[in-house]
MIDOSE-1310 file (N, C-alpha, C; in nm, 2 decimals, decimal comma, always signed):
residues 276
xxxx	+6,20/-1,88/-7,47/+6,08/-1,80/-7,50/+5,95/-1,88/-7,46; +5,95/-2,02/-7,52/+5,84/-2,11/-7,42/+5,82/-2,06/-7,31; +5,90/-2,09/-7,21/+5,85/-2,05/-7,07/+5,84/-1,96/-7,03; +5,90/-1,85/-7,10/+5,85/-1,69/-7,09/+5,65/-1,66/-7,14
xxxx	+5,63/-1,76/-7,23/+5,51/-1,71/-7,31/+5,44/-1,77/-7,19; +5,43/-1,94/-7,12/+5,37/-2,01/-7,05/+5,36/-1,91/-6,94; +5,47/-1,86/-6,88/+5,51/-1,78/-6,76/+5,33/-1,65/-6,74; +5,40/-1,57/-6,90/+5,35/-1,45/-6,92/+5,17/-1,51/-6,92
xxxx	+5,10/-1,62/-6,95/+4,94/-1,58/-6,98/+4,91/-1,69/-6,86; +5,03/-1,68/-6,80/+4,93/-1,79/-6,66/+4,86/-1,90/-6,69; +4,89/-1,97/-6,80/+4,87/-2,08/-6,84/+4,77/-2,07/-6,85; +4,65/-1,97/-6,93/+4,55/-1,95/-7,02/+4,45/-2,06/-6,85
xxxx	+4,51/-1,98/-6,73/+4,42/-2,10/-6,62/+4,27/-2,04/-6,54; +4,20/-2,01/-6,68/+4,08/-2,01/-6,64/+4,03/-2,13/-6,61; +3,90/-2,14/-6,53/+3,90/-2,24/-6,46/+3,75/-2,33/-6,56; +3,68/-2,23/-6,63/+3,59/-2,29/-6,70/+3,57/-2,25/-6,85
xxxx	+3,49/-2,30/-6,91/+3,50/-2,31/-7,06/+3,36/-2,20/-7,10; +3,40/-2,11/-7,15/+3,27/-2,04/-7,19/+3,25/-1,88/-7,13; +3,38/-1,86/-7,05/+3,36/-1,76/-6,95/+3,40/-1,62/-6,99; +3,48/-1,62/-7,09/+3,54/-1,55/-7,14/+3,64/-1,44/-7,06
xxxx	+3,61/-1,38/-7,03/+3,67/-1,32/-6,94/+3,73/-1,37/-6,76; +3,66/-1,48/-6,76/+3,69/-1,53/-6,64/+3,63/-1,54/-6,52; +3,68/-1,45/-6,37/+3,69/-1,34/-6,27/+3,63/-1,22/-6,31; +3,67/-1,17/-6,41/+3,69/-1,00/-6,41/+3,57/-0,95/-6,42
xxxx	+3,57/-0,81/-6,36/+3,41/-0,73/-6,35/+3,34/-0,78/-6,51; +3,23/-0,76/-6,45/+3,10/-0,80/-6,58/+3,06/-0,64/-6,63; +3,09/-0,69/-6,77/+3,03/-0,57/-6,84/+2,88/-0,53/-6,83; +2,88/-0,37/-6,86/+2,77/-0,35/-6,76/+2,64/-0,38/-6,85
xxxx	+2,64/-0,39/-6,96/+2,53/-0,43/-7,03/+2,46/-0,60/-6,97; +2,60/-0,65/-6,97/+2,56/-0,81/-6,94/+2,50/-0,82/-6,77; +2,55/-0,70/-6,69/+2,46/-0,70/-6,57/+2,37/-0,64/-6,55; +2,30/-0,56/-6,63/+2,19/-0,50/-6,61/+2,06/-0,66/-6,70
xxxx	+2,12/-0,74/-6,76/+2,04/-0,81/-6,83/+2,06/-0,93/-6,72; +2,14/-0,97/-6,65/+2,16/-1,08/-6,55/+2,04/-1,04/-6,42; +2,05/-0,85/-6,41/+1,98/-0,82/-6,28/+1,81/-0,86/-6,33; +1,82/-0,83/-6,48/+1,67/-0,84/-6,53/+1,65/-0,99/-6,49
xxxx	+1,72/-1,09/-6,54/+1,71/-1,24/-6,50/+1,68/-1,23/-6,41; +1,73/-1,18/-6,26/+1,72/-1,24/-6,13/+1,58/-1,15/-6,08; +1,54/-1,07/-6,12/+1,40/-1,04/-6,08/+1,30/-1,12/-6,14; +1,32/-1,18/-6,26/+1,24/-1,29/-6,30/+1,20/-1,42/-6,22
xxxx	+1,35/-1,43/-6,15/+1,36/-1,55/-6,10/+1,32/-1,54/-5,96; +1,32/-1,41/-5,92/+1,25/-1,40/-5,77/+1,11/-1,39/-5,79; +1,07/-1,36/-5,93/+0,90/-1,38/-5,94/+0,90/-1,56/-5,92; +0,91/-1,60/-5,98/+0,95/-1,77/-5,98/+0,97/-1,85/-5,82
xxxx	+1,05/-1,79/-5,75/+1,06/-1,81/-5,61/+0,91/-1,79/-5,52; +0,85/-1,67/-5,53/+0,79/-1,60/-5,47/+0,66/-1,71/-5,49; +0,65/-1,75/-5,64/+0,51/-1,82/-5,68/+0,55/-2,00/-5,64; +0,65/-2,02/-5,65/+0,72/-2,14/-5,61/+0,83/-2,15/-5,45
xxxx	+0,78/-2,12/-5,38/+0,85/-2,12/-5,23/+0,88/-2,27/-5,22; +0,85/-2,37/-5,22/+0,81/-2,47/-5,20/+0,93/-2,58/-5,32; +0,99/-2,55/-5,42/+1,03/-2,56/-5,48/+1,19/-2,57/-5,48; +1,28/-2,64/-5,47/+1,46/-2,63/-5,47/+1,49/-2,58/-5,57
xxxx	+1,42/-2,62/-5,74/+1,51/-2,60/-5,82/+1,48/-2,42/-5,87; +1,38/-2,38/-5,81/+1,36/-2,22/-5,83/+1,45/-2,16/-5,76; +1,49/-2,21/-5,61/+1,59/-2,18/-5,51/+1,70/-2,15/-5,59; +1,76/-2,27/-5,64/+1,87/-2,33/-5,69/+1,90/-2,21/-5,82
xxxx	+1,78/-2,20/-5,92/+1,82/-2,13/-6,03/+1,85/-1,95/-5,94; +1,76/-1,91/-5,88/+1,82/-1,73/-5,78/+1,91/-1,75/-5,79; +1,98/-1,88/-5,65/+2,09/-1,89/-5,60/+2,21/-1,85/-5,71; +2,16/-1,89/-5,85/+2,32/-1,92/-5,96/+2,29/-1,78/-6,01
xxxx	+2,17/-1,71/-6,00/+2,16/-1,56/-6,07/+2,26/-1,48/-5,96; +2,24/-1,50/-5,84/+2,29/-1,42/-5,76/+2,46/-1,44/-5,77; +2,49/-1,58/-5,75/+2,65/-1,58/-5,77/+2,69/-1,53/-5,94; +2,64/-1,53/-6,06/+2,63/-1,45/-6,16/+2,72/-1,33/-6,16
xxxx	+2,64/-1,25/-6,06/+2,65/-1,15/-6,03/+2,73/-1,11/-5,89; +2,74/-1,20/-5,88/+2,92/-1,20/-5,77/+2,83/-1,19/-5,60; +2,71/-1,17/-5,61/+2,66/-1,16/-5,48/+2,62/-1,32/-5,37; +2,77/-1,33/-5,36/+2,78/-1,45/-5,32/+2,71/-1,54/-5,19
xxxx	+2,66/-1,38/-5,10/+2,62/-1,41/-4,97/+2,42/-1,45/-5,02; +2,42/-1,40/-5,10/+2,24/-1,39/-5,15/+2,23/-1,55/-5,20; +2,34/-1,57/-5,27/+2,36/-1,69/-5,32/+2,42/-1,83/-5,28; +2,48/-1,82/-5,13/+2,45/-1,90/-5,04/+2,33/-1,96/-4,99
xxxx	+2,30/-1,84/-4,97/+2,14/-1,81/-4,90/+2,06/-1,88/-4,96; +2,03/-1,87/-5,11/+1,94/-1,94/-5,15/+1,98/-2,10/-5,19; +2,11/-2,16/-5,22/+2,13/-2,27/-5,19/+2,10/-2,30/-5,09; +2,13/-2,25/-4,97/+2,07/-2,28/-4,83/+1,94/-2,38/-4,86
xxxx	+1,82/-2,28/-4,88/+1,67/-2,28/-4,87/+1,66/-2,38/-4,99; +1,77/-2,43/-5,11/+1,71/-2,55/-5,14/+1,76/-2,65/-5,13; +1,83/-2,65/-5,03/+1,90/-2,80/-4,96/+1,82/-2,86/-4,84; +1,77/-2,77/-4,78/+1,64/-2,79/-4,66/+1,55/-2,84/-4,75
xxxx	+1,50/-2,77/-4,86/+1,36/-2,87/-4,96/+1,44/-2,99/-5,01; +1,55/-3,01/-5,04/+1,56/-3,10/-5,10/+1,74/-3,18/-5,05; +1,77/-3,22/-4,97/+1,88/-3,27/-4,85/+1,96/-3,37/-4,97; +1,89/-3,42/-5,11/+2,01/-3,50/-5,19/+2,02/-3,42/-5,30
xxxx	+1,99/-3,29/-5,31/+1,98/-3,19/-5,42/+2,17/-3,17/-5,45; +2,19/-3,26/-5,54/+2,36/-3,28/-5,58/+2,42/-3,12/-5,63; +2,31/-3,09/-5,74/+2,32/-2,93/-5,83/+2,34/-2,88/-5,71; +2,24/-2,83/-5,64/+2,27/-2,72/-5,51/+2,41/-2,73/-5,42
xxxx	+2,42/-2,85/-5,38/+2,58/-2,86/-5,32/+2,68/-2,80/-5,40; +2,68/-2,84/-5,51/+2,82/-2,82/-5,63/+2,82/-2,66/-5,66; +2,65/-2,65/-5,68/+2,68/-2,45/-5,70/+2,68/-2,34/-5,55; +2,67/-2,43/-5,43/+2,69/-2,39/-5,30/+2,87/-2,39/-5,30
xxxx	+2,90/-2,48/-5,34/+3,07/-2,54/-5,32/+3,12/-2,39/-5,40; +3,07/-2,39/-5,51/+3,13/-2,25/-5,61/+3,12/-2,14/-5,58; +3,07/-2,10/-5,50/+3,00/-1,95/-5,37/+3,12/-1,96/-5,33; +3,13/-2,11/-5,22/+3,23/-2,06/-5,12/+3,37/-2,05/-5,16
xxxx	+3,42/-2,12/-5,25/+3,51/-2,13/-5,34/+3,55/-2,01/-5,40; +3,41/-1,90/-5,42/+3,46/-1,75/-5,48/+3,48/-1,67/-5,37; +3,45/-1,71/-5,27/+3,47/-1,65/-5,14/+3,61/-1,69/-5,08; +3,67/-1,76/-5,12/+3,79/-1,85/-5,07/+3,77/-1,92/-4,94
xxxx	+3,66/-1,96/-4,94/+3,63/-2,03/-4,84/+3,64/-2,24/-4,85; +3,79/-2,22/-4,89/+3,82/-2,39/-4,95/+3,76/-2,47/-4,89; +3,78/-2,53/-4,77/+3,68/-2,61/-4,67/+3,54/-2,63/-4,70; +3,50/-2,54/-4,70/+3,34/-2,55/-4,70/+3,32/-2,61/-4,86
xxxx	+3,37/-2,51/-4,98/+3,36/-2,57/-5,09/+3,40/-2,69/-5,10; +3,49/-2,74/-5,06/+3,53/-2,91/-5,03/+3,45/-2,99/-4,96; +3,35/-2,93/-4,84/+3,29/-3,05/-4,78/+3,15/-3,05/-4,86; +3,12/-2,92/-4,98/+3,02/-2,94/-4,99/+3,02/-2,99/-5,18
xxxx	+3,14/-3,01/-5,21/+3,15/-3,04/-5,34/+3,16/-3,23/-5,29; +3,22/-3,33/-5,17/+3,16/-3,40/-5,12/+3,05/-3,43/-5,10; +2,98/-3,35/-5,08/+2,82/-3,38/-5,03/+2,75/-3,46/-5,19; +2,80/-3,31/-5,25/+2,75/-3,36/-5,39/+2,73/-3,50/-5,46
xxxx	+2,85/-3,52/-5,40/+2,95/-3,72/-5,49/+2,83/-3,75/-5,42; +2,80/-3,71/-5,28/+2,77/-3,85/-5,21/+2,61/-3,83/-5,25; +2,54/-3,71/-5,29/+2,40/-3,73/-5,36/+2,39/-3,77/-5,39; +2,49/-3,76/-5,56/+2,50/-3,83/-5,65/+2,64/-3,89/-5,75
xxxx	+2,67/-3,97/-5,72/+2,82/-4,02/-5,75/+2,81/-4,01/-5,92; +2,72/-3,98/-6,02/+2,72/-3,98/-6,11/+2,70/-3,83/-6,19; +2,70/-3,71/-6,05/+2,69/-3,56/-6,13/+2,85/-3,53/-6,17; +2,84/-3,52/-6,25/+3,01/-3,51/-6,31/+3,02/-3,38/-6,30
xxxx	+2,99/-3,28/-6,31/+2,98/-3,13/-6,26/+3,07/-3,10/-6,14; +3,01/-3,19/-6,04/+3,07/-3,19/-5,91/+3,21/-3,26/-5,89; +3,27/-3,34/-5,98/+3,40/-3,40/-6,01/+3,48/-3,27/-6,10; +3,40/-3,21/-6,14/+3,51/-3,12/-6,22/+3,55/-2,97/-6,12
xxxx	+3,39/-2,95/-6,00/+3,41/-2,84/-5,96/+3,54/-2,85/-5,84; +3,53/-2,99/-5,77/+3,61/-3,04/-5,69/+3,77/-3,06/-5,74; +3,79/-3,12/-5,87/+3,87/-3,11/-5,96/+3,96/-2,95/-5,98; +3,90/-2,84/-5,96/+3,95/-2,72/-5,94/+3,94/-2,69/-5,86
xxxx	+3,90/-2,70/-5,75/+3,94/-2,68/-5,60/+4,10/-2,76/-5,59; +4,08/-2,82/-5,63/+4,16/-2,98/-5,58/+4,36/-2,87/-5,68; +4,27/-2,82/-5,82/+4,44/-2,76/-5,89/+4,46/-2,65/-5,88; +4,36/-2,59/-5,80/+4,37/-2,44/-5,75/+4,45/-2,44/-5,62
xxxx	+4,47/-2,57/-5,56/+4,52/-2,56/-5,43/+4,66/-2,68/-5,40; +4,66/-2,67/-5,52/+4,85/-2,77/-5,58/+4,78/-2,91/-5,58; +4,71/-2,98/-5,58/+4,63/-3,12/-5,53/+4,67/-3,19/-5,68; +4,78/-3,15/-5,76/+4,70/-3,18/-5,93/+4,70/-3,37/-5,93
xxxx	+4,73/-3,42/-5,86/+4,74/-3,54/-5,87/+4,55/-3,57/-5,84; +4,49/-3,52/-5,75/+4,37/-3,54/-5,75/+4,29/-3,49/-5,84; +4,32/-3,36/-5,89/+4,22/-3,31/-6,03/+4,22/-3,38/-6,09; +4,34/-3,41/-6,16/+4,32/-3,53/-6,26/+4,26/-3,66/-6,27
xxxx	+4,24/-3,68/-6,10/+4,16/-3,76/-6,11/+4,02/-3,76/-6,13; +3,97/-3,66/-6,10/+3,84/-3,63/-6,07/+3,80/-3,51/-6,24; +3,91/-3,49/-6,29/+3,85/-3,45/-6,43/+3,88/-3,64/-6,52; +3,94/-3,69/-6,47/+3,93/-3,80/-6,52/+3,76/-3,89/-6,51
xxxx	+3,72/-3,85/-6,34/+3,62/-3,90/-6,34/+3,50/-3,86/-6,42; +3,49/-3,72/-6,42/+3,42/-3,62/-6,47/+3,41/-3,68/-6,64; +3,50/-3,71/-6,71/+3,49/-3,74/-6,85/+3,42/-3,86/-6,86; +3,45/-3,95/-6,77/+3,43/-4,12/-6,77/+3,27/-4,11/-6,78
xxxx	+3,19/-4,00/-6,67/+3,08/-3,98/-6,68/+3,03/-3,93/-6,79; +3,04/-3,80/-6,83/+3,01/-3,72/-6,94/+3,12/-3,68/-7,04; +3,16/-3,78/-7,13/+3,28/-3,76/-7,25/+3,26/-3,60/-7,34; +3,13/-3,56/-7,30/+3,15/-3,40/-7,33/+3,10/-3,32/-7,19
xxxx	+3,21/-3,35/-7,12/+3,22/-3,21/-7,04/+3,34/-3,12/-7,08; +3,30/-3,03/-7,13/+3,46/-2,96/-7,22/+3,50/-2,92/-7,08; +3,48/-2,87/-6,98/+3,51/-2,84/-6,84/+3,67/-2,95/-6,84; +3,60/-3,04/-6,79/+3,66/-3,14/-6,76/+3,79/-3,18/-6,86
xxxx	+3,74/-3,18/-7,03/+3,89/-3,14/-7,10/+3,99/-3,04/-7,09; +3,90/-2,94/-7,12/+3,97/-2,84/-7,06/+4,08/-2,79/-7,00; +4,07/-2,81/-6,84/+4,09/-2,81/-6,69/+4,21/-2,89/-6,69; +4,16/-3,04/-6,73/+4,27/-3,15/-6,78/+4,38/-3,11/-6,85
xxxx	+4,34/-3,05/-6,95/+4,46/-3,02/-7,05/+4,52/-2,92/-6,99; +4,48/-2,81/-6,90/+4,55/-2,67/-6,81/+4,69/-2,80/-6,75; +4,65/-2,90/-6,69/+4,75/-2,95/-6,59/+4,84/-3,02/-6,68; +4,81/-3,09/-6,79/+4,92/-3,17/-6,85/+5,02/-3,02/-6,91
xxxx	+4,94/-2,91/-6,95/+5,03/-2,82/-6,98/+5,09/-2,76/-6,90; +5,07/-2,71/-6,74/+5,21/-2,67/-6,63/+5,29/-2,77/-6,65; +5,25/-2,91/-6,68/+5,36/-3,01/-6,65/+5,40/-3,05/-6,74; +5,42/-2,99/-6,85/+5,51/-3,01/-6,97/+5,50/-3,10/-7,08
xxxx	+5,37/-3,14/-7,05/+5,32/-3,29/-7,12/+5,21/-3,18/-7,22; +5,29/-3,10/-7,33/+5,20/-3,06/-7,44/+5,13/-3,13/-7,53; +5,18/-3,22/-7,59/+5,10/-3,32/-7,70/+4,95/-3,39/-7,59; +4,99/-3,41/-7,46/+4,88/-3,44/-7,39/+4,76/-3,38/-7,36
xxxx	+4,83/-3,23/-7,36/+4,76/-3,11/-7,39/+4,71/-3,07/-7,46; +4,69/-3,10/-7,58/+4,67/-3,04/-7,69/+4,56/-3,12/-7,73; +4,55/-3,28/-7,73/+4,49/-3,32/-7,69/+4,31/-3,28/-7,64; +4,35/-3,25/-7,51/+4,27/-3,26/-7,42/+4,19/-3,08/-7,48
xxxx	+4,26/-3,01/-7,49/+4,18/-2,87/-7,57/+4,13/-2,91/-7,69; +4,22/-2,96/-7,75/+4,13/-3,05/-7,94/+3,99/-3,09/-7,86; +3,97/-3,17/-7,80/+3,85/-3,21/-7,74/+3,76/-3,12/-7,67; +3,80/-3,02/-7,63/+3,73/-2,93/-7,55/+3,66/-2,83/-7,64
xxxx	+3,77/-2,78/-7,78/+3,69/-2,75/-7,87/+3,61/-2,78/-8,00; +3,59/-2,92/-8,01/+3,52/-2,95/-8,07/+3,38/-3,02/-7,97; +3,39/-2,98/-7,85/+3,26/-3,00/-7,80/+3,17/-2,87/-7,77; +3,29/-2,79/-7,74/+3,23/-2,62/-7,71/+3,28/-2,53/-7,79
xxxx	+3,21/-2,55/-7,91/+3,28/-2,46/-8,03/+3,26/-2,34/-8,06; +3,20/-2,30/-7,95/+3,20/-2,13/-7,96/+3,29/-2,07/-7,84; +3,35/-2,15/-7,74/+3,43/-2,09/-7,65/+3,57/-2,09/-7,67; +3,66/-1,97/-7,60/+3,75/-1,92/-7,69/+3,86/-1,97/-7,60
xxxx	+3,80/-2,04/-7,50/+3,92/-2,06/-7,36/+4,03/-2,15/-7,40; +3,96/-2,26/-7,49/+4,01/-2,41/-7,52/+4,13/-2,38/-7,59; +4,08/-2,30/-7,73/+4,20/-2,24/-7,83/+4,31/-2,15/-7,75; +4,30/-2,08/-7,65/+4,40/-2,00/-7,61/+4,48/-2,11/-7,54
xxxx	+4,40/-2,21/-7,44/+4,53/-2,28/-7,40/+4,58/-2,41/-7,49; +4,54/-2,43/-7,60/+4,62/-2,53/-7,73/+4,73/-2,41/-7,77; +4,68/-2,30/-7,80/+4,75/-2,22/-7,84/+4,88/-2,16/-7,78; +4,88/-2,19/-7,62/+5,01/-2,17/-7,58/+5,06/-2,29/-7,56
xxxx	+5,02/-2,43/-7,58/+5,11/-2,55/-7,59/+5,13/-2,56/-7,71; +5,07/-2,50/-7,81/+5,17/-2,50/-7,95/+5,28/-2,40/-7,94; +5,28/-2,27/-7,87/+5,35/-2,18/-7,85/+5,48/-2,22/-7,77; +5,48/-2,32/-7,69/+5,56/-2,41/-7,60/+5,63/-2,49/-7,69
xxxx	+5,55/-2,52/-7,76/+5,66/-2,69/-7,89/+5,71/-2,57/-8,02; +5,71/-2,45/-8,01/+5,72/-2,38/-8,11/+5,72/-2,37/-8,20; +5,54/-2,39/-8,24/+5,46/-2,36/-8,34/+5,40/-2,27/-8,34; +5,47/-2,14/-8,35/+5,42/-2,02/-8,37/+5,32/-2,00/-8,40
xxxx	+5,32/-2,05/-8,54/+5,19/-2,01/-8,68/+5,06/-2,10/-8,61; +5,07/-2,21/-8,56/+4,96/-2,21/-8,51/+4,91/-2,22/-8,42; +4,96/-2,16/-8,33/+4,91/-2,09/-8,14/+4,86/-1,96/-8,21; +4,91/-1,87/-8,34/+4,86/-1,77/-8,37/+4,74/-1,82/-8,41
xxxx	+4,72/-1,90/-8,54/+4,58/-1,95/-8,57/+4,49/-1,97/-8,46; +4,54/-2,01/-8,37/+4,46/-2,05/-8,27/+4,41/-1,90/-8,14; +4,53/-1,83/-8,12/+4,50/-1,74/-8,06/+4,37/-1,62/-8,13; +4,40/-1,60/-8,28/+4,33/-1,55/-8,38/+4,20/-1,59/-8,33
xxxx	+4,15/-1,73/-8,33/+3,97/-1,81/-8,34/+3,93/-1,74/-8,23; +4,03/-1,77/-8,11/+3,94/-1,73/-7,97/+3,95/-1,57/-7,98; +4,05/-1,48/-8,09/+3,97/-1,35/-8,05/+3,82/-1,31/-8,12; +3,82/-1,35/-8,24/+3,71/-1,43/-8,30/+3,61/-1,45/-8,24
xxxx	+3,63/-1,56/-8,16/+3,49/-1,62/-8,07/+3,49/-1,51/-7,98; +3,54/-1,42/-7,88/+3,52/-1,32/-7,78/+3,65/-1,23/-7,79; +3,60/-1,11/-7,84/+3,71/-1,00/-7,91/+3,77/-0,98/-7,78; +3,67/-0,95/-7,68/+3,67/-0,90/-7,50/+3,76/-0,98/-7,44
xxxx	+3,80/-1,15/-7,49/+3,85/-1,20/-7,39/+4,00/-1,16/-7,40; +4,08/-1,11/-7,30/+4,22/-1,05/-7,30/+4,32/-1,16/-7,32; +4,31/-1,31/-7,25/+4,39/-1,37/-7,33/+4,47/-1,43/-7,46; +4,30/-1,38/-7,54/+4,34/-1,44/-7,66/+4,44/-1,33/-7,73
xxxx	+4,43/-1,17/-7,64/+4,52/-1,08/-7,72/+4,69/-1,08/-7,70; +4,63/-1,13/-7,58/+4,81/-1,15/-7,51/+4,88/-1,27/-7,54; +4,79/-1,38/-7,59/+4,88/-1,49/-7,66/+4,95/-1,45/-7,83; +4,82/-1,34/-7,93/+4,86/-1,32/-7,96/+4,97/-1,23/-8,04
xxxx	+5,01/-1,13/-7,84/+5,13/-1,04/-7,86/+5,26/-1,14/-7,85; +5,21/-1,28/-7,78/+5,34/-1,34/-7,72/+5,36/-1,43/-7,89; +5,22/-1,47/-7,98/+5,31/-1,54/-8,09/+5,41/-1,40/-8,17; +5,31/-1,29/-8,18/+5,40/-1,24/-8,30/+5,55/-1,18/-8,18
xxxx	+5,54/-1,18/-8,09/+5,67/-1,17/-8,01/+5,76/-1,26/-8,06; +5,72/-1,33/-8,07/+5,78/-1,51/-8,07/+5,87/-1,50/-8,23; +5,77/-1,49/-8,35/+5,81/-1,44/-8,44/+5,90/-1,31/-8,45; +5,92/-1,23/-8,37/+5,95/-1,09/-8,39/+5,89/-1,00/-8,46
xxxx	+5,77/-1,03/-8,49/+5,69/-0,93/-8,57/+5,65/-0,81/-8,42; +5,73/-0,70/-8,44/+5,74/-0,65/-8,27/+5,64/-0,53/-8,30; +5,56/-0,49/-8,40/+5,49/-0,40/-8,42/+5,34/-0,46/-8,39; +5,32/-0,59/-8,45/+5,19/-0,65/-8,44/+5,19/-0,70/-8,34
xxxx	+5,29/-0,72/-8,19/+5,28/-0,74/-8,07/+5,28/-0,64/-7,98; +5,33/-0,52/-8,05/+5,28/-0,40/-7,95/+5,11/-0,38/-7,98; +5,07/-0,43/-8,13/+4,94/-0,37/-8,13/+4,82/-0,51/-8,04; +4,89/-0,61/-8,03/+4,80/-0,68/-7,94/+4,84/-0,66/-7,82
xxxx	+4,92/-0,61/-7,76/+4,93/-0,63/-7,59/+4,86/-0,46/-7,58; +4,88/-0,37/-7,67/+4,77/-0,21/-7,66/+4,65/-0,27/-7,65; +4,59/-0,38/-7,78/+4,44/-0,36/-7,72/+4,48/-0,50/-7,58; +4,53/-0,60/-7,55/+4,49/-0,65/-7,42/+4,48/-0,52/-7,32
xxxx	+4,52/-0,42/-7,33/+4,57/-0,35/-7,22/+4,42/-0,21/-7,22; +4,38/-0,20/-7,35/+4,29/-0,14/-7,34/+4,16/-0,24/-7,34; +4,19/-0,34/-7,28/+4,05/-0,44/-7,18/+4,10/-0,45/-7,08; +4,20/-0,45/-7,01/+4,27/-0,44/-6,87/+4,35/-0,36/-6,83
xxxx	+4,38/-0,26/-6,83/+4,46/-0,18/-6,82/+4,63/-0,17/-6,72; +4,55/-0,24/-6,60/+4,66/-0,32/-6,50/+4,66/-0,44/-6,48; +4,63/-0,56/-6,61/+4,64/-0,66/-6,65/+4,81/-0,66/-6,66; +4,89/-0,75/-6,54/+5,04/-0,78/-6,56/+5,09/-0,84/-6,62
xxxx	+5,01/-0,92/-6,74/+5,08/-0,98/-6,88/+5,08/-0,88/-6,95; +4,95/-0,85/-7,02/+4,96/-0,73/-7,05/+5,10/-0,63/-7,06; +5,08/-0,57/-6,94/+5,16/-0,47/-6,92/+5,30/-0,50/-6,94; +5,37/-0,60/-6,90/+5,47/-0,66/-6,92/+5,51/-0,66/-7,04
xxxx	+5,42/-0,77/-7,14/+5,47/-0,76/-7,29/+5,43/-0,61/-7,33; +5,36/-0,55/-7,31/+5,38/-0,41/-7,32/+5,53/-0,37/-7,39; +5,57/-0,36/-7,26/+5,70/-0,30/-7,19/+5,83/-0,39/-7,28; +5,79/-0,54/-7,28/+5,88/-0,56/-7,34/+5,93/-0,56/-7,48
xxxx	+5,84/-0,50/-7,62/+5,80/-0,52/-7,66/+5,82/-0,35/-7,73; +5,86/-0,27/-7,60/+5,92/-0,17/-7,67/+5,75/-0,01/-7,68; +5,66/-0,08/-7,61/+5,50/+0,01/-7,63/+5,49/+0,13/-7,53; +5,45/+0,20/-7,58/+5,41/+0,34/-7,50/+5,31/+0,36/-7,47
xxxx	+5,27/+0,37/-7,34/+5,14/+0,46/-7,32/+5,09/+0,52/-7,41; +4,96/+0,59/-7,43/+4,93/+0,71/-7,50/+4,92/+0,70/-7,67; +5,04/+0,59/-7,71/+5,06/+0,59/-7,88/+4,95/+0,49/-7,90; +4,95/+0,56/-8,04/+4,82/+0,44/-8,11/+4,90/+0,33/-8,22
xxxx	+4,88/+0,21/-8,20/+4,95/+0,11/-8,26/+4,86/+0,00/-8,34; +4,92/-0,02/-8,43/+4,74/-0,10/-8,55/+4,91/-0,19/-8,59; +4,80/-0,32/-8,66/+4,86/-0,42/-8,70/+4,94/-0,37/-8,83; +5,02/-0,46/-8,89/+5,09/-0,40/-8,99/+5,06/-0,55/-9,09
C-alpha cells in the first residue's frame, strides 16, 4: 500500500512551496486580480523604461499568468539594462523551463551562478531543472547549495525532501518537510509531502494529521484531498475515502489520482458522498 499511495500522488512533486495548486489553470478571481497587477506594472515600466527591476517585476506578472512569450520579452529588456541582473536570468530560466525549453533554462539558470554565486534562488531553480530531468544527484546538490546560502529557503527543503522521498530515505524526508514547514507555515505543499512519507513508514494517523493541515491551509489544493483518500484508504475507512477523492475530483475532474482512487475505492459518478 506504501507504494501504491507514493505511486498514486506523484510524490506530492510540486516543484515549489506556496503554489498550491501547482501548474493547473488559475482561478479566475486570482487572474483577473494578477491582470489588475500587471497593468500597474506596465504603468511602472512606461514611467521607468530605463529601469531592470520594473522589467523584471512585468516580466514575473506576465509568467504569473502563464504568458510566457511577454515574459521572456521583458526579462529580455532587463538583461540589456542590466547584463549581471542574477533575478532576471533565474526568472528568464523559469519561462523557458515552463515552455520546456530545458537548454535555455539551463544556460540561463548558469548565467545566474555566474552573476551571482550567492543567489540561492538560482541553485534551487536549477536544482529542479536538474530532478525534473532524472539529474537527482545534482539537485541535491544544488538544493544542498541553495540551503548553505539561505537555511530558510523552504524551496530548497522542500524539493530536497521530494528526492530523499522517491528514494526511499523517508526519515530523511521528513526531515527536510519538518523544515520546510516551519519556515513556510502557511503552505500546504510541505505537509502533503511528510504526509506521504509518513504514509510510506505506515503512520497512517499522522500523514492524515498532516494531509488534514494542508487542506486547512488551501481547501483548493487537490493533493492534500487525495492524500487524504489514500490515508483513510490505508485505514479502510472506505466511505471517508470515497468522500475525499469526490471532492479531489470535484477540483479536477480528470485528475488520474483522483480518478483512480475514485474507482478504487468503490465511488460513482453522480453520487453525493460526505465524511462519516
Amino acid at each position: 500500500m506504501a507504494g501504491l499511495a507514493l505511486a498514486a500522488l506523484g510524490l506530492a512533486a510540486c516543484d515549489t512551496v506556496g503554489s498550491g495548486s501547482g501548474s493547473r489553470s488559475i482561478d479566475p478571481d486570482v487572474y483577473a486580480a494578477r491582470q489588475t497587477d500587471l497593468g500597474s506594472l506596465t504603468q511602472v515600466v512606461n514611467n521607468n523604461p530605463s529601469d531592470p527591476e520594473a522589467w523584471n517585476m512585468r516580466g514575473s506578472a506576465y509568467a504569473r499568468l502563464g504568458q510566457y512569450d511577454n515574459a521572456i520579452g521583458d526579462f529580455n529588456r532587463a538583461i540589456q539594462l542590466n547584463g549581471s541582473f542574477a533575478k532576471a536570468y533565474a526568472n528568464r530560466a523559469l519561462a523557458y523551463r515552463s515552455q520546456n525549453n530545458m537548454s535555455a533554462a539551463l544556460a540561463d539558470y548558469n548565467r545566474a551562478i555566474q552573476a551571482d554565486s550567492n543567489y540561492s534562488p538560482a541553485y534551487v531553480g536549477r536544482g529542479n531543472l536538474y530532478r525534473q530531468t532524472g539529474r537527482l544527484d545534482a539537485a541535491v546538490a544544488d538544493y544542498d547549495q541553495a540551503i548553505q546560502l539561505d537555511p530558510n529557503n523552504a524551496q530548497a527543503w522542500h524539493n530536497r525532501g521530494l528526492i530523499h522521498q522517491s528514494q526511499g530515505r523517508q526519515d530523511e524526508a521528513i526531515d527536510d518537510f519538518t523544515k520546510a514547514t516551519a519556515i513556510s507555515v502557511t503552505a500546504a505543499e510541505p505537509y502533503v509531502g511528510r504526509g506521504m512519507s509518513y504514509l510510506a513508514q505506515g503512520d497512517d494517523k499522522a500523514a492524515l494529521d498532516d494531509f488534514n493541515t494542508a487542506r486547512t491551509l488551501n481547501p483548493k489544493y487537490i493533493d492534500a484531498w487525495i492524500g487524504r483518500g489514500l490515508a483513510f484508504e490505508k485505514r479502510n475507512e472506505i466511505g471517508n475515502a470515497r468522500a475525499s477523492f469526490a471532492q479531489a475530483l470535484n477540483i479536477d475532474g480528470k485528475d488520474p489520482r483522483a480518478v483512480a482512487g475514485f474507482e478504487r475505492v468503490g465511488g460513482r459518478r453522480g453520487e453525493t458522498y460526505s465524511e462519516q
